[in-house]
DOPADREN-42532 format. One line per field, with one value per residue (C-alpha): residue number from 1; x, y, z. Coordinates in steps of 0.001 Angstrom, whole numbers. Each point is the difference from the previous one (the first is absolute). Layout:
BEGIN
vextor	[NUM  ...]
x	[X  ...]
y	[Y  ...]
z	[Z  ...]
//
This chain:
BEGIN
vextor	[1  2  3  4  5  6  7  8  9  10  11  12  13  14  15  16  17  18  19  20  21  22  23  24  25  26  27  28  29  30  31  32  33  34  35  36  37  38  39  40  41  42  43  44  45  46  47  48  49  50  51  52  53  54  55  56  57  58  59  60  61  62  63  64  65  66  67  68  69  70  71  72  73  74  75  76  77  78  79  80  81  82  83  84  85  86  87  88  89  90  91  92  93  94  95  96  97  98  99  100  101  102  103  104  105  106  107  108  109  110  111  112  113  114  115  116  117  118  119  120  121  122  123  124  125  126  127  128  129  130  131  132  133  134  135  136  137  138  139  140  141  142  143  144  145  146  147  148  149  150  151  152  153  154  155  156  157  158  159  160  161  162  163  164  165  166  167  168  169  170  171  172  173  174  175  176  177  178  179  180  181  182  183  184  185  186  187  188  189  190  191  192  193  194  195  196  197  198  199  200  201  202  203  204  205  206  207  208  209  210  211  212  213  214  215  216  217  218  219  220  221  222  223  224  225  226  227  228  229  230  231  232  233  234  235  236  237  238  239  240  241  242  243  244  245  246  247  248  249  250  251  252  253  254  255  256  257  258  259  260  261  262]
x	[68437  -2739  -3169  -1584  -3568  -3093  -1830  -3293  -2835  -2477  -3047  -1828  -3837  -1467  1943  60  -4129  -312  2181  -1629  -3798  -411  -633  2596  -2557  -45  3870  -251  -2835  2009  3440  -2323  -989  3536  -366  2669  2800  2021  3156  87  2025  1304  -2728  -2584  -993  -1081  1982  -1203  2215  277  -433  -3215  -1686  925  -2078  -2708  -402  -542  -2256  -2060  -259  -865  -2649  -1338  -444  -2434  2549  -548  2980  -207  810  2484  2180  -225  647  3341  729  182  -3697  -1715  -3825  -1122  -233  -3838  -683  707  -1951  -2802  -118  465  -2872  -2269  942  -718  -3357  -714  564  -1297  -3414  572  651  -3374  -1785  1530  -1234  -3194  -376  1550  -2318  -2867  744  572  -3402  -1542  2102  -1967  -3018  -1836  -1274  -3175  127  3627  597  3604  2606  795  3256  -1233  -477  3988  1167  -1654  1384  3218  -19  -1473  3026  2475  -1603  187  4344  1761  1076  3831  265  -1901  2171  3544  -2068  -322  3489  1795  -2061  -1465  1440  -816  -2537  -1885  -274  -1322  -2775  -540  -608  -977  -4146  -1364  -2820  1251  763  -3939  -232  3046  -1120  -3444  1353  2477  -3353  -2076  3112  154  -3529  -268  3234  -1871  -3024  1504  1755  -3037  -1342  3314  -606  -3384  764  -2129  1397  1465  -2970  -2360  -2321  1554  4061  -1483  -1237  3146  2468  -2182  742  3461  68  -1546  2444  2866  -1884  270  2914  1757  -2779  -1031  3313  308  4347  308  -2273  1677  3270  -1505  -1214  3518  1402  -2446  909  3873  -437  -2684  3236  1671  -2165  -2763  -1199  -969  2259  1164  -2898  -4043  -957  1353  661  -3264  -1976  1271  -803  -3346  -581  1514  -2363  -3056  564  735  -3836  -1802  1783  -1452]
y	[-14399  2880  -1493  999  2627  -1592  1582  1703  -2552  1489  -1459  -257  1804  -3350  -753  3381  -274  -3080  968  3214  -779  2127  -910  721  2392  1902  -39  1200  2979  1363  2  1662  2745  309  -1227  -2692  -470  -2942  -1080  -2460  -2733  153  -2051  2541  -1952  2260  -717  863  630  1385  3884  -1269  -1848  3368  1926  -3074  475  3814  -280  -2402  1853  2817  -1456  -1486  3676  687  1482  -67  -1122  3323  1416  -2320  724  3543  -970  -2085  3447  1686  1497  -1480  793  1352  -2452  1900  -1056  -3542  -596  1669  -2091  -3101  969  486  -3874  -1125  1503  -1907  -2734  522  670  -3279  -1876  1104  -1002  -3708  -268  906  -2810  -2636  1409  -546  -3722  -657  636  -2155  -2601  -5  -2223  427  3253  -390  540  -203  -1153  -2334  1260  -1746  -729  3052  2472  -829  437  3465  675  -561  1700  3336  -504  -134  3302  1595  -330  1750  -2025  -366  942  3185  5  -245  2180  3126  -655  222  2836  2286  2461  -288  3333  -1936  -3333  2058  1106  -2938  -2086  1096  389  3276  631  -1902  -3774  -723  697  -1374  -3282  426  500  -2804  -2383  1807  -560  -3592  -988  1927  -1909  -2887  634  1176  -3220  -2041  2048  -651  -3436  -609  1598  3384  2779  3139  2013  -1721  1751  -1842  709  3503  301  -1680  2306  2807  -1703  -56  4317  544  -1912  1807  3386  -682  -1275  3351  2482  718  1410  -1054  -46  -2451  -2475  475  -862  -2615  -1616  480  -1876  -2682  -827  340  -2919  -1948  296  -1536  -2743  -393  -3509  1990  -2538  2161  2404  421  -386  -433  2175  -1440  1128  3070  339  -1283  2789  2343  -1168  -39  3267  1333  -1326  1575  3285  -282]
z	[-3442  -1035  -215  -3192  599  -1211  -2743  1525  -806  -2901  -1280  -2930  -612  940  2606  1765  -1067  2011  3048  553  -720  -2789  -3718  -2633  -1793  3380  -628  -3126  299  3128  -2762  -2688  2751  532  4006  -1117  -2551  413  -1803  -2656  -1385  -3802  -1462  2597  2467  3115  3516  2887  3355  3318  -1611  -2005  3402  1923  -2604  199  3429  29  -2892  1789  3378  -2148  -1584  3553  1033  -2961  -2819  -3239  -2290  -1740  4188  678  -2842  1294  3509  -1648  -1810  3407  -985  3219  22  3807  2687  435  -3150  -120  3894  -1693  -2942  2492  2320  -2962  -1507  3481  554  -3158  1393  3090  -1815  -1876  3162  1122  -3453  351  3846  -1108  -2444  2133  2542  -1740  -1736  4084  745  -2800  1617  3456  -995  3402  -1342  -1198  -4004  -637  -3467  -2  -1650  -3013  -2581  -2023  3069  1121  -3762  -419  4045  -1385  -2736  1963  2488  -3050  -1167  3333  -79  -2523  -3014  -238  -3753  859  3204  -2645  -2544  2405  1318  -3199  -1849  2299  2847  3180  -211  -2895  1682  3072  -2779  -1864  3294  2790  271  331  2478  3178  895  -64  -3270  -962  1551  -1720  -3130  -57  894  -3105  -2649  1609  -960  -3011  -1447  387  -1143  -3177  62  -57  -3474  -1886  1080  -751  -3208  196  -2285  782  -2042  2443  2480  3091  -1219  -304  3681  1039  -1847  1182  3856  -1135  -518  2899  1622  -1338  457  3747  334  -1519  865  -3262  -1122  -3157  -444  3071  -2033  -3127  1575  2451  -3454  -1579  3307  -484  -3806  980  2399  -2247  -3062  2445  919  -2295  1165  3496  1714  2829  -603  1092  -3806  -3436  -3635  -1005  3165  -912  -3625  572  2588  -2250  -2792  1879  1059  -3794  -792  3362  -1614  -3270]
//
């Protein structure tokens, strides 16, 4: 007696969402790029099988390597981008970090040493102290919307641009400590209700442009597409839930530096 073939197993966007890790808006921006295209059924739904989890997994290892979704649908065209390339790209995210890394140890460092009280004139570290240490360690990773942002929309060359520090990892770890503190100072005027046309949002959005100046050197089209990366990631997520600040940090910097211009 033949024994009858199964039917391979297929899933739906959720379920193939759920098994894989991803989200079924990650699902659906990689079909849009035309990374996936999956059959449907009569009334539409998507199914996902064995050929759609192939393409999952080269996307992903793609993507793990630094490629943008813009490469990797050239790379699935036969248009593969230069192994140089990509290891260049990858050795500039991980300086980043590297610099990063050395910004966080040097703020864990120094709440340590506030916690030795049998040096004379140590102040304890308090509630606030650990909040504002968190918050600088949060700053000093990059934010996974950002992370998604650059990932989707930019090449690999640009996200070499946008992100990586110029002027060595000292700097870079410098500057990631200045944009720390300066995010929260600003915090602390939204909150105590000071207005962008104020002398003190002034000095701080001034803070803010020097910050930016040094980060890209003065060159004026890396900050106007650094800001353009920004704003793509804050439509995204304008609560600043998976980012160092919100929309209306940035407006009120944005404001505040419209009135020091006038």
């Amino acid at each position: 007696m033949a024994r009858k073939r199964m039917a391979k197993p297929v899933l739906t966007a959720a379920e193939a969402a759920a098994c894989t890790g991803l989200t079924v808006r990650a699902l659906r921006v990689y079909e849009a790029r035309g990374l996936l295209d999956p059959p449907r059924t009569d009334k539409g739904w998507r199914l996902y099988g064995p050929r759609e989890f192939r393409r999952l997994g080269i996307i992903q290892a793609l993507k793990s390597v630094g490629l943008s979704l813009t490469e990797i649908a050239g790379v699935l065209a036969g248009d593969t981008p230069s192994l140089r390339r990509v290891l260049e790209v990858q050795a500039a995210l991980w300086r980043g970090r590297l610099a990063a890394a050395q910004a966080g140890l040097d703020l864990v460092e120094q709440a340590l040493a506030r916690t030795d009280m049998s040096r004379p004139g140590t102040t304890p570290i308090s509630v606030d102290d650990l909040c504002t240490l968190i918050r600088r360690l949060d700053m000093n990773t990059m934010p996974e919307t950002l992370r998604t942002v650059l990932a989707e929309d930019y090449t690999a060359e640009e996200r070499a641009t946008l992100m990586t520090p110029r002027g060595g990892e000292a700097a870079a770890a410098e500057g990631a400590r200045a944009w720390t503190q300066l995010i929260a100072d600003i915090q602390a005027l939204r909150q105590a209700g000071v207005p962008a046309g104020d002398a003190r949002a002034q000095e701080a959005a001034r803070r803010w442009q020097g910050l930016v100046t040094a980060f890209t050197q003065s060159d004026g089209a890396v900050a106007q597409r650094t800001a353009g990366l920004w704003q793509k990631a804050l439509d995204r997520d304008p609560q600043g839930q998976g980012l160092p600040f919100d929309q209306g940090l940035w407006d009120y910097v944005g404001a505040a530096m419209k009135t020091a211009q006038a």
